[in-house]
PQR file of N, CA, C, O and H, with PARSE charges and radii, in Angstrom:
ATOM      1  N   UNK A   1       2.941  13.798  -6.820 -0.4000 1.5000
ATOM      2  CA  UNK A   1       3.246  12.387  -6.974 -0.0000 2.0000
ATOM      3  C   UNK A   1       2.995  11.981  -8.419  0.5500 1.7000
ATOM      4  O   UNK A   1       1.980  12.260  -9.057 -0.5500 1.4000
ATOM      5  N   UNK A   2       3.949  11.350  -8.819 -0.4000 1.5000
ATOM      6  CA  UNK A   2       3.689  10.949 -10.903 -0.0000 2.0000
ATOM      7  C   UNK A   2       2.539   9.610 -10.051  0.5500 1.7000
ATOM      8  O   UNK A   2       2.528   9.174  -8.899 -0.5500 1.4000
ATOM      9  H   UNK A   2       4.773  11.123  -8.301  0.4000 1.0000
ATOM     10  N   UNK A   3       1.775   9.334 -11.150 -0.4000 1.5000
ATOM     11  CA  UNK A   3       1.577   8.584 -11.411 -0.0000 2.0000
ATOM     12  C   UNK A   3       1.941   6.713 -11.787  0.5500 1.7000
ATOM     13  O   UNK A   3       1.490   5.571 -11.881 -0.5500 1.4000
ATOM     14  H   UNK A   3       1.785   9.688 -12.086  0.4000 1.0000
ATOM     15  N   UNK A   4       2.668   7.269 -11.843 -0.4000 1.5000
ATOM     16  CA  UNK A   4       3.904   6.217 -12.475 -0.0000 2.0000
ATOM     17  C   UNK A   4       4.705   5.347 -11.315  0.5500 1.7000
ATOM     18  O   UNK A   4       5.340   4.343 -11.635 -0.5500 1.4000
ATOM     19  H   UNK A   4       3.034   8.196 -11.766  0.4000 1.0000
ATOM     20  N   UNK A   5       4.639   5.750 -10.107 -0.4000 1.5000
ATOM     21  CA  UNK A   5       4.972   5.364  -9.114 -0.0000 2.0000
ATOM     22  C   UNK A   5       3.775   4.233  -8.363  0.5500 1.7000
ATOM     23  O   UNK A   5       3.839   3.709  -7.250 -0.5500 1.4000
ATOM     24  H   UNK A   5       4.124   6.567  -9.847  0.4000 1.0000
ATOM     25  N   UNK A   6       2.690   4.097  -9.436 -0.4000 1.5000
ATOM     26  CA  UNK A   6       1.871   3.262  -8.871 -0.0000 2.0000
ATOM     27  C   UNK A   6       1.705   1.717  -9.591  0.5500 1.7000
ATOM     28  O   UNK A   6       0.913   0.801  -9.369 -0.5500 1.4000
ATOM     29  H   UNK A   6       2.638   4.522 -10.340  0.4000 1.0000
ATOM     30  N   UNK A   7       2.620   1.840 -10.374 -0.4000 1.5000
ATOM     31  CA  UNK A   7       2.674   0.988 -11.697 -0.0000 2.0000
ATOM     32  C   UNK A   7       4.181   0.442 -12.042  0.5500 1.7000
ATOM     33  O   UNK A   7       4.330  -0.759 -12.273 -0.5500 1.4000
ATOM     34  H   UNK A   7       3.263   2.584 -10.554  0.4000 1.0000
ATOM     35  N   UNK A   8       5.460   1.475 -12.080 -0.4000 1.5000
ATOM     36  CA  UNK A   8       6.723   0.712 -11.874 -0.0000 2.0000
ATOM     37  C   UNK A   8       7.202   2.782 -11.329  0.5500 1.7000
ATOM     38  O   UNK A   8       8.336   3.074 -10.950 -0.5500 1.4000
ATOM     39  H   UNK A   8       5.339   2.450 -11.893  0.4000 1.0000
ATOM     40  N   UNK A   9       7.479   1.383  -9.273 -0.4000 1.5000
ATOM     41  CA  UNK A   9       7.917   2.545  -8.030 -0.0000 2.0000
ATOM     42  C   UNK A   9       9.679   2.294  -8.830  0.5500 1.7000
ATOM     43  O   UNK A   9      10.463   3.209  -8.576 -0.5500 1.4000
ATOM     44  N   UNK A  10      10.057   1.495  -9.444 -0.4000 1.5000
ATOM     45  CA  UNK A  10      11.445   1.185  -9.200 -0.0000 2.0000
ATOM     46  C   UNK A  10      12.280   2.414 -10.101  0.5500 1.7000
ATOM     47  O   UNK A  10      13.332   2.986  -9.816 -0.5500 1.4000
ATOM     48  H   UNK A  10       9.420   0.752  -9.650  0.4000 1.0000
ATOM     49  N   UNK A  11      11.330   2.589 -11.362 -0.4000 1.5000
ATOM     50  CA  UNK A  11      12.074   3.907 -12.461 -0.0000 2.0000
ATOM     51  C   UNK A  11      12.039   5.138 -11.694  0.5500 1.7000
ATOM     52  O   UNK A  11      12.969   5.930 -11.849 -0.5500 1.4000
ATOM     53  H   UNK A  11      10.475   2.124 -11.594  0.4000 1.0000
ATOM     54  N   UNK A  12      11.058   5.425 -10.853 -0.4000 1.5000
ATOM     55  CA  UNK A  12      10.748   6.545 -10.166 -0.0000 2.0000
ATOM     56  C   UNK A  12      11.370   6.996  -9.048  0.5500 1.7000
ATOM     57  O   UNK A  12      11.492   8.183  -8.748 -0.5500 1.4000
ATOM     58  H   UNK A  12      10.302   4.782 -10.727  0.4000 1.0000
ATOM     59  N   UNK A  13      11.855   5.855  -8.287 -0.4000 1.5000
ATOM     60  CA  UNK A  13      12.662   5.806  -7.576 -0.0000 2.0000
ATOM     61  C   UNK A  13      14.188   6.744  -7.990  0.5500 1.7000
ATOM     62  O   UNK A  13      14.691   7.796  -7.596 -0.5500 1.4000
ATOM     63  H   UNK A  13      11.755   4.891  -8.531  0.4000 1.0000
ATOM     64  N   UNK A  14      14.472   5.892  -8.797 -0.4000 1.5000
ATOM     65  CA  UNK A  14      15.934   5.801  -9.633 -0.0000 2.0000
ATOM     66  C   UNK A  14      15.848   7.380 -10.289  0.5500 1.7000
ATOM     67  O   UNK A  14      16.699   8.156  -9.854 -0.5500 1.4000
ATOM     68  H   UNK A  14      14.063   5.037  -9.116  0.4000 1.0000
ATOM     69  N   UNK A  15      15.089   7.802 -11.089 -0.4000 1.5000
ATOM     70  CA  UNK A  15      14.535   9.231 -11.143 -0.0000 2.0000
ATOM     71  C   UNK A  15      14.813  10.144 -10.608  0.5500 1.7000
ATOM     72  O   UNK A  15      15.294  11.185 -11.057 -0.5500 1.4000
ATOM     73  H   UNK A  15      14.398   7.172 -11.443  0.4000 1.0000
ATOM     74  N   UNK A  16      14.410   9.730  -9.069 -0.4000 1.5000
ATOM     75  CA  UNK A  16      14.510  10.651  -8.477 -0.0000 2.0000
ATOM     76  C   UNK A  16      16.131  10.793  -7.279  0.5500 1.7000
ATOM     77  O   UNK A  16      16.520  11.397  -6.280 -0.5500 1.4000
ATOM     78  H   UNK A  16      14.019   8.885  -8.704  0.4000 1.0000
ATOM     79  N   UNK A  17      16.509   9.928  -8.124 -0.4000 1.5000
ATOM     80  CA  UNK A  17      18.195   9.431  -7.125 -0.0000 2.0000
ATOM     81  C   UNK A  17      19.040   9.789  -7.862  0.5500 1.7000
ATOM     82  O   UNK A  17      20.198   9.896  -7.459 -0.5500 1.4000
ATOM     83  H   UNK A  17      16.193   9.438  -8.936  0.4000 1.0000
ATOM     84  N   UNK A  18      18.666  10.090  -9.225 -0.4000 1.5000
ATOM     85  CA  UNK A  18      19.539  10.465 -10.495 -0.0000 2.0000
ATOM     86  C   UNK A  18      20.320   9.216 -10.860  0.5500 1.7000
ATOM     87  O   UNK A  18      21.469   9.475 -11.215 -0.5500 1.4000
ATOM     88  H   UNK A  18      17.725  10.004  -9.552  0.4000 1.0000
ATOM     89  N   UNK A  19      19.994   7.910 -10.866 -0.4000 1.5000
ATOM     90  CA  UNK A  19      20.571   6.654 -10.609 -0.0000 2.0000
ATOM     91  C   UNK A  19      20.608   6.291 -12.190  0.5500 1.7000
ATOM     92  O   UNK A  19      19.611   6.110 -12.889 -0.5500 1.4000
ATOM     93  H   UNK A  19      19.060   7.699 -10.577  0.4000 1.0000
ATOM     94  N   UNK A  20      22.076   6.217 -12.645 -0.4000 1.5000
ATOM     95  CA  UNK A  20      22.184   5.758 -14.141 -0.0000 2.0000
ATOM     96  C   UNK A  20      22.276   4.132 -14.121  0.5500 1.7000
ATOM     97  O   UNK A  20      22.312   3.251 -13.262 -0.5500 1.4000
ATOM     98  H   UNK A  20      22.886   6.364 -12.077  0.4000 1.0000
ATOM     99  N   UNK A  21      22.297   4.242 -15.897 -0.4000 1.5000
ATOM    100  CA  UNK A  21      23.131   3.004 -16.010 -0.0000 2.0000
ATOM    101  C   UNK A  21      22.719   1.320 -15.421  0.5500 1.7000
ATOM    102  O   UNK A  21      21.568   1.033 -15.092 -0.5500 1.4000
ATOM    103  H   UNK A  21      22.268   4.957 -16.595  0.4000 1.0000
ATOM    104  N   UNK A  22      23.872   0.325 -15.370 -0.4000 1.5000
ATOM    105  CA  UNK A  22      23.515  -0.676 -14.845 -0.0000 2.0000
ATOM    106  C   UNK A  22      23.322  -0.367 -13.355  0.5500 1.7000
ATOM    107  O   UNK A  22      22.881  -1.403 -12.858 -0.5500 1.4000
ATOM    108  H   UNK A  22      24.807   0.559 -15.638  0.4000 1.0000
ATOM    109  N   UNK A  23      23.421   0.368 -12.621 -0.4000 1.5000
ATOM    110  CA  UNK A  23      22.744   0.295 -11.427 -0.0000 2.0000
ATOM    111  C   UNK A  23      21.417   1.186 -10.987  0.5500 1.7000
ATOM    112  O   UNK A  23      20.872   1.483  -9.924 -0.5500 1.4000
ATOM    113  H   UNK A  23      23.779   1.210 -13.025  0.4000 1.0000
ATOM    114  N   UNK A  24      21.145   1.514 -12.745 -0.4000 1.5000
ATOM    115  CA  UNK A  24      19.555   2.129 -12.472 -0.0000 2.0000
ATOM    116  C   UNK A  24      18.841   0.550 -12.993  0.5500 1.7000
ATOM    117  O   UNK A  24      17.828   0.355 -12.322 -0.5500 1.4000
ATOM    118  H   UNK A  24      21.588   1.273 -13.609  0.4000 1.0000
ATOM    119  N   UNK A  25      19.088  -0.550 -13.948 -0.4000 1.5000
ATOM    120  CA  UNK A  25      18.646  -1.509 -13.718 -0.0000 2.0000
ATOM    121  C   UNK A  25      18.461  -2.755 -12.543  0.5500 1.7000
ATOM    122  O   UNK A  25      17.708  -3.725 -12.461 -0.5500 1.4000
ATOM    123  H   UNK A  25      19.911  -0.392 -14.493  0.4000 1.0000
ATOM    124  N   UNK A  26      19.558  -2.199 -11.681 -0.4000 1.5000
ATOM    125  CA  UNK A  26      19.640  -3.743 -10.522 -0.0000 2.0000
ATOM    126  C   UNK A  26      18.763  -2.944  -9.458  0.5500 1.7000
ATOM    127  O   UNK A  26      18.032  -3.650  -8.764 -0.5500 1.4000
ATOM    128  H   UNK A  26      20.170  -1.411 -11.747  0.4000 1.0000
ATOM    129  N   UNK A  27      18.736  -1.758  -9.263 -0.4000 1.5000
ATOM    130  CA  UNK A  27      17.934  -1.030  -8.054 -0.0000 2.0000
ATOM    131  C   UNK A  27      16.277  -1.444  -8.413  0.5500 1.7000
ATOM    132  O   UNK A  27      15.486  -2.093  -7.728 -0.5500 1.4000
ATOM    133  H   UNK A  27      19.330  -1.184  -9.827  0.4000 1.0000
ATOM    134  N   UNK A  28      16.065  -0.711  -9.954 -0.4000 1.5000
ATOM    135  CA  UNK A  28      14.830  -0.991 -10.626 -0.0000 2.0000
ATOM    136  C   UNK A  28      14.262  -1.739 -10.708  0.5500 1.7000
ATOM    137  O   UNK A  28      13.047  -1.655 -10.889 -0.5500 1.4000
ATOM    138  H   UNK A  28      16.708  -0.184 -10.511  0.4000 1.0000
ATOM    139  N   UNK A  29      15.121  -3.144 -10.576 -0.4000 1.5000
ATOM    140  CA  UNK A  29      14.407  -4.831 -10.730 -0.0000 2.0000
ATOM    141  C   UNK A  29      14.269  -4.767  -9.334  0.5500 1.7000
ATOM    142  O   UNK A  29      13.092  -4.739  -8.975 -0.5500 1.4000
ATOM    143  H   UNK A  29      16.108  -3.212 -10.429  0.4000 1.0000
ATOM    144  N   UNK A  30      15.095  -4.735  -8.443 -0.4000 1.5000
ATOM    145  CA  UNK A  30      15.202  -4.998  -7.021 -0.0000 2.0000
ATOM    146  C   UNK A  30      13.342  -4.278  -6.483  0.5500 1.7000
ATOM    147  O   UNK A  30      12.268  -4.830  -6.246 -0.5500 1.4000
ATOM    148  H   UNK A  30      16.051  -4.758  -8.735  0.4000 1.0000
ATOM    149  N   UNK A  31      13.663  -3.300  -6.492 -0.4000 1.5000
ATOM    150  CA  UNK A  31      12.395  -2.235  -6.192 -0.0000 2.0000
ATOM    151  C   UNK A  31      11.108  -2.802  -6.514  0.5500 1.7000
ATOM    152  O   UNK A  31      10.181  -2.909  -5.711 -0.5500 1.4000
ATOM    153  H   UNK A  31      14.536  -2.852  -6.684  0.4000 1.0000
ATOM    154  N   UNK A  32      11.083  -3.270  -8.090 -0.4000 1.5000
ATOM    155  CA  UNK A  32       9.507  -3.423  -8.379 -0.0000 2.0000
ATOM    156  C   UNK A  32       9.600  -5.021  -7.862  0.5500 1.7000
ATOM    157  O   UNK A  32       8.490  -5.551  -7.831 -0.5500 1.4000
ATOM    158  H   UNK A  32      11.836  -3.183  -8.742  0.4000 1.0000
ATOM    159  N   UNK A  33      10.639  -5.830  -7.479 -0.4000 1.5000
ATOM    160  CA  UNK A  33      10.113  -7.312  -7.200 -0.0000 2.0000
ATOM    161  C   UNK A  33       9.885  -6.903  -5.859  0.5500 1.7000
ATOM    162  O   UNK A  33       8.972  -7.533  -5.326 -0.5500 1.4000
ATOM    163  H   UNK A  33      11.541  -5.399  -7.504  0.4000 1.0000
ATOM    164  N   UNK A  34      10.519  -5.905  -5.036 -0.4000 1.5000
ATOM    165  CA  UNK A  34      10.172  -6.304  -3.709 -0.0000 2.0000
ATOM    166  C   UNK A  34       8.378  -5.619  -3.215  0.5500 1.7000
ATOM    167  O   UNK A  34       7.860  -5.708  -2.101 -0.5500 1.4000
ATOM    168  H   UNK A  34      11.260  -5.394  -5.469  0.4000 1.0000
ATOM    169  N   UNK A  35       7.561  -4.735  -4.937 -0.4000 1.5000
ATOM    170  CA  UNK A  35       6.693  -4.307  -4.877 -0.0000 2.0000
ATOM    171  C   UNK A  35       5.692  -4.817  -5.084  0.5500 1.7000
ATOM    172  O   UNK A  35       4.678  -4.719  -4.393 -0.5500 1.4000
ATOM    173  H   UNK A  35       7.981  -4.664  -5.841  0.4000 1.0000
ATOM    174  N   UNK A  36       5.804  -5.314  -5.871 -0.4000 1.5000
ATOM    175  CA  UNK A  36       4.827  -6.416  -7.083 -0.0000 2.0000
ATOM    176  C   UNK A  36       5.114  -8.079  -5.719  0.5500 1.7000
ATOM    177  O   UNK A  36       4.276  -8.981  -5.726 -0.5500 1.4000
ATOM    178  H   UNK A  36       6.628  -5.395  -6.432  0.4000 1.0000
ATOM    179  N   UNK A  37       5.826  -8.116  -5.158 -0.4000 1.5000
ATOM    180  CA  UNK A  37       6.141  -9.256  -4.090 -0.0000 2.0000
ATOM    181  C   UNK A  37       4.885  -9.120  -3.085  0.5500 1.7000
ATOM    182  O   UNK A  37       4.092 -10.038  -2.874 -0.5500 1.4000
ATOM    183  H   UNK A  37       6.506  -7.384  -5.153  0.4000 1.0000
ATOM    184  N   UNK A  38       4.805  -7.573  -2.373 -0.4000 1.5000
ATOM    185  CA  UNK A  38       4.150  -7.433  -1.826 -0.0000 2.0000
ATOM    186  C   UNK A  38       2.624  -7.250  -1.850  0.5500 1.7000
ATOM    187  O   UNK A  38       1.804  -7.694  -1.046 -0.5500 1.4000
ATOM    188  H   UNK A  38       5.449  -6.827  -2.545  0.4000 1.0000
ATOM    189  N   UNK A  39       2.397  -6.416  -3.070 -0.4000 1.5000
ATOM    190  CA  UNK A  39       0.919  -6.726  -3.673 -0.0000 2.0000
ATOM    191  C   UNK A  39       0.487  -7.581  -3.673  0.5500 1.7000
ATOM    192  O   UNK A  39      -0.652  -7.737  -3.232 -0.5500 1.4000
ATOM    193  H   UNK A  39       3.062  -6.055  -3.723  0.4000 1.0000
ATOM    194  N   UNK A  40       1.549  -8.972  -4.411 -0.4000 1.5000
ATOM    195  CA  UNK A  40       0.875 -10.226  -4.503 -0.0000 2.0000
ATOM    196  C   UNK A  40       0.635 -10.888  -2.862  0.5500 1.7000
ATOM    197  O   UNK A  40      -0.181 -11.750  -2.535 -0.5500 1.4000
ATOM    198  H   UNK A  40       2.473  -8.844  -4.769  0.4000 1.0000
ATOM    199  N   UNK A  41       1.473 -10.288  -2.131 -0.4000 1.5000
ATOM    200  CA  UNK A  41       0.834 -11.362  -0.940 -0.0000 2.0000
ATOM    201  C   UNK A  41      -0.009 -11.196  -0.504  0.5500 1.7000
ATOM    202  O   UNK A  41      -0.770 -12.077  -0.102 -0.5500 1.4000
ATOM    203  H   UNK A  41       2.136  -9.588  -2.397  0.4000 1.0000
ATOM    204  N   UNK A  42      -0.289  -9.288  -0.374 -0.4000 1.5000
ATOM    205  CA  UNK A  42      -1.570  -8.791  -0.030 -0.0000 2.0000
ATOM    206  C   UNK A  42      -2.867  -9.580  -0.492  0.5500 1.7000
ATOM    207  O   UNK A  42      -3.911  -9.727   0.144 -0.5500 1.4000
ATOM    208  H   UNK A  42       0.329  -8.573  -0.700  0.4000 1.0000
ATOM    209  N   UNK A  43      -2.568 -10.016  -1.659 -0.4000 1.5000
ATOM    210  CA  UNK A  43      -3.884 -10.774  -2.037 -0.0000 2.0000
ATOM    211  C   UNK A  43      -4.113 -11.621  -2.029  0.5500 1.7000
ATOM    212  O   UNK A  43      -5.258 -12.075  -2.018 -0.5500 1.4000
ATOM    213  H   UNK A  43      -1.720  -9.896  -2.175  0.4000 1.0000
ATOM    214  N   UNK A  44      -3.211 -12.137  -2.030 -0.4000 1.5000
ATOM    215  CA  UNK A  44      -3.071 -14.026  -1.727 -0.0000 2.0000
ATOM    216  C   UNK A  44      -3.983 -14.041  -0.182  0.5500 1.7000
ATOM    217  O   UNK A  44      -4.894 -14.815   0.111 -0.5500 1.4000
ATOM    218  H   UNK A  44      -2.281 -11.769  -2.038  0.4000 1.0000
ATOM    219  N   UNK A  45      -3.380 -12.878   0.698 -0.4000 1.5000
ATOM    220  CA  UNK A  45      -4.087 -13.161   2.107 -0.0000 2.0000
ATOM    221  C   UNK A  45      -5.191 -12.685   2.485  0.5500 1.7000
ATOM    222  O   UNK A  45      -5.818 -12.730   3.543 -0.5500 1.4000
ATOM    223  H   UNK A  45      -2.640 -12.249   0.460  0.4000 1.0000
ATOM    224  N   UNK A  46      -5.340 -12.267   1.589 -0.4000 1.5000
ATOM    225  CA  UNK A  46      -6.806 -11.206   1.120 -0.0000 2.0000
ATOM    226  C   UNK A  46      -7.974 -12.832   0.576  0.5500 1.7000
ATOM    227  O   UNK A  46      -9.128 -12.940   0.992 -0.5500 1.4000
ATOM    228  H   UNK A  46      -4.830 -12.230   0.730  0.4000 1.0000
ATOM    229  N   UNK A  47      -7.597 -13.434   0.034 -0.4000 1.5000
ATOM    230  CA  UNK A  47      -8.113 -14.732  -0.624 -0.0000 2.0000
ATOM    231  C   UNK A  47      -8.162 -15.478   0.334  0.5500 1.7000
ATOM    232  O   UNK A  47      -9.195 -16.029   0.714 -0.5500 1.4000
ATOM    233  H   UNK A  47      -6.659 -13.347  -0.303  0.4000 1.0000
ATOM    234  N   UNK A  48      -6.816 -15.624   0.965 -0.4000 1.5000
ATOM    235  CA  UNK A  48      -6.698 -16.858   2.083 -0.0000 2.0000
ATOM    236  C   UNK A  48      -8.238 -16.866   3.209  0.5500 1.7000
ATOM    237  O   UNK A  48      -9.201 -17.628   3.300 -0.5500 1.4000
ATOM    238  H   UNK A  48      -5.977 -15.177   0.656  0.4000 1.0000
ATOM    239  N   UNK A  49      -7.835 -15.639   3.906 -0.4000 1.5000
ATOM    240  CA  UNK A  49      -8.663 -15.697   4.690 -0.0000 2.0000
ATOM    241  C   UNK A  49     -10.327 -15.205   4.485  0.5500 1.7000
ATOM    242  O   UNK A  49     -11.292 -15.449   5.208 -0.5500 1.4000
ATOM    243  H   UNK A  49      -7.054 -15.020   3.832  0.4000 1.0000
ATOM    244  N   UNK A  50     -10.248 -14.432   3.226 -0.4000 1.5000
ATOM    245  CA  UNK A  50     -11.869 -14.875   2.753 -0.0000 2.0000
ATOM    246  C   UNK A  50     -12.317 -16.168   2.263  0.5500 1.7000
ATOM    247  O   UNK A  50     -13.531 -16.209   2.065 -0.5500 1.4000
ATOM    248  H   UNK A  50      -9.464 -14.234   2.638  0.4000 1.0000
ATOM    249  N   UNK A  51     -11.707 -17.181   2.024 -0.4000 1.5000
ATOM    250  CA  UNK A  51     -12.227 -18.473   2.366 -0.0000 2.0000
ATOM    251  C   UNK A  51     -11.710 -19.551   3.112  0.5500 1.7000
ATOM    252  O   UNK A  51     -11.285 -20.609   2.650 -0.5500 1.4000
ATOM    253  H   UNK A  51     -10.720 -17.147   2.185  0.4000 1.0000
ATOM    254  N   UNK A  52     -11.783 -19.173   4.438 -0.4000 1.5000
ATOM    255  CA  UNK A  52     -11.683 -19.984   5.570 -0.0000 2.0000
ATOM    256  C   UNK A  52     -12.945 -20.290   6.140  0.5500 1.7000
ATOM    257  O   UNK A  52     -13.351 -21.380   6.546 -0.5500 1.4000
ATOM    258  H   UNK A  52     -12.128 -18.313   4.813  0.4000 1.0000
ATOM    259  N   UNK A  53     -13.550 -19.119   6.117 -0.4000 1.5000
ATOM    260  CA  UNK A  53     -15.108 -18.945   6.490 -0.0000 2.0000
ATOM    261  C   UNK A  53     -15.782 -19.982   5.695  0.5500 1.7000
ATOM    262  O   UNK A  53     -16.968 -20.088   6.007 -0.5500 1.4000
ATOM    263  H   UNK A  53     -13.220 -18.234   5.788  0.4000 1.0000
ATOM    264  N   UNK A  54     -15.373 -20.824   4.710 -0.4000 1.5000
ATOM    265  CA  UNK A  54     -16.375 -21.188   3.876 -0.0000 2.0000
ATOM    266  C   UNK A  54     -16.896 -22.933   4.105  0.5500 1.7000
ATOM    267  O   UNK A  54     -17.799 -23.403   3.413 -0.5500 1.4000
ATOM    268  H   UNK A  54     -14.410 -20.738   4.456  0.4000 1.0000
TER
END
């Protein structure tokens, strides 16, 4: 596993699809927003519900 897949999955992806060009950019954006989307909610709900308790 690179490394690199933990930081931007979307080049790595594309990498490994042999994906040129403008549709190694629309996959690449697509990929890391729907990644970086999910991290962030993880924590948002990670926050949320550590202070409900409070």
């Amino acid at each position: 596993m690179k490394a690199e897949l933990l930081y931007n999955p979307g080049n790595t992806v594309c990498d490994y699809l042999k994906i040129k060009n403008d549709h190694k950019f629309i996959l690449r954006l697509f990929i890391n927003l729907v990644y970086y989307g999910h991290v962030i909610g993880a924590v948002v709900l990670l926050v949320v519900r550590s202070n409900i308790n409070l």
